[in-house]
N, C-alpha and C positions, 0 to 999 in steps of 0.2 A: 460741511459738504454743500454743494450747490445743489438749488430749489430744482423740481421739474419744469419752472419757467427759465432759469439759466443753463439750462441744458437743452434746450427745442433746441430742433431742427431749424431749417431755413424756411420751410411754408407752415402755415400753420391753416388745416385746410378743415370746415366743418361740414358734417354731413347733414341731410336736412331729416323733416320732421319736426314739426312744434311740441314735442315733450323736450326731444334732445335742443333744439333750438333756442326755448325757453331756458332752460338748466344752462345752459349757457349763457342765457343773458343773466341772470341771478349767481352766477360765480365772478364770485372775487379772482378766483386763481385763475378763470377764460378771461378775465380783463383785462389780469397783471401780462397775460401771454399776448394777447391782442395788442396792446400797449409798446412792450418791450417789441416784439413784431414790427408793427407799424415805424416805432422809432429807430429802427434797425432797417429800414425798405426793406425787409423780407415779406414773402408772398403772403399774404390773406387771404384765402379762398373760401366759398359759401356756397351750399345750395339750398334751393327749396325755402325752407323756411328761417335757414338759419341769419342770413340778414339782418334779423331782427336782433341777432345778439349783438354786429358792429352796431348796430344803432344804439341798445342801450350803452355800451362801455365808450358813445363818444367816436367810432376809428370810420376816420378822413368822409367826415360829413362834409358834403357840397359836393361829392365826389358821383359818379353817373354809378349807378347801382340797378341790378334787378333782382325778383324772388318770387315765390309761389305768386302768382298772383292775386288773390285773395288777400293776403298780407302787408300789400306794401300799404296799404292806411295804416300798420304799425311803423314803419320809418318816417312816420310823424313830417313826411314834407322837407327831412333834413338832407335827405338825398335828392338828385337827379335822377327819376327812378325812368326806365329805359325794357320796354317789353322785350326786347332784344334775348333770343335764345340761352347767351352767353357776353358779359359786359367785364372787358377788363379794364381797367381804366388805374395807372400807374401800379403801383405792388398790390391792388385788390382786384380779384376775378370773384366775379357770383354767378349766377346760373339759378334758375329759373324754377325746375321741378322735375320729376321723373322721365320724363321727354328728350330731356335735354342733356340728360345726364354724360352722354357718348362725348357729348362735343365740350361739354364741361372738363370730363377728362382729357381728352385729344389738346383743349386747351392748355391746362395743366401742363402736361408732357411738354408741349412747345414752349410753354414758360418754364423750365425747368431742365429740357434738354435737346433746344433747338429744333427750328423745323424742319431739318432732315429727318430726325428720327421720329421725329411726329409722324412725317410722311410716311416714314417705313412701316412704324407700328400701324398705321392707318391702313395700309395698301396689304398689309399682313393681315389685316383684320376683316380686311374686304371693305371697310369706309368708305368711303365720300363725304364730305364735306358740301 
């Protein structure tokens, strides 16, 4: 039967916090999926702390990134790291920390289901951007 990494979805999106963030950088089975992900241009998405996990598994270093801010001296200088709210930069979106979190999602949605419905969901939700 196939692995829970041959069977993901198209985004593979983490939530932040430095326990969860950590524990994901320490799994084999977040690298195998980050990997397989990345080699597939399916979506990578991060917030908060989680960053730190593409850093250690390796995925699209050189690439403009952001995260807690406290944190980014763990992406060891491999990134373009970018204070910016929300940074997508080709199939990886990250996002910043609890702040940011709206627009990280609203992001999502638009990478995932155009920005019409971004805009709908948005204007439903009473957002602004």
């Amino acid at each position: 039967s196939e692995s829970f990494v041959q069977k993901s979805s198209g985004i593979n999106a983490e939530y932040g916090g430095l326990a969860a963030a950590e524990a994901f950088a320490d799994s084999k089975l977040f690298g195998e999926l980050y990997t397989r992900h990345n080699d597939q241009n399916k979506l990578i998405a991060a917030i908060c702390a989680s960053p730190i996990a593409l850093n250690q598994h390796k995925i699209n270093r050189g690439r403009r990134i952001t995260c807690y801010p406290a944190l980014a001296i763990r992406l060891d200088g491999n990134y373009k790291y970018s204070s910016d709210p929300v940074v997508v930069d080709g199939n990886m979106i990250t996002s910043r920390g609890p702040g940011t979190a709206f627009a990280y999602g609203m992001t999502l949605l638009e990478q995932l289901k155009g920005k019409e419905v971004r805009d709908r969901v948005a204007k439903d939700m009473l957002y602004s951007s």
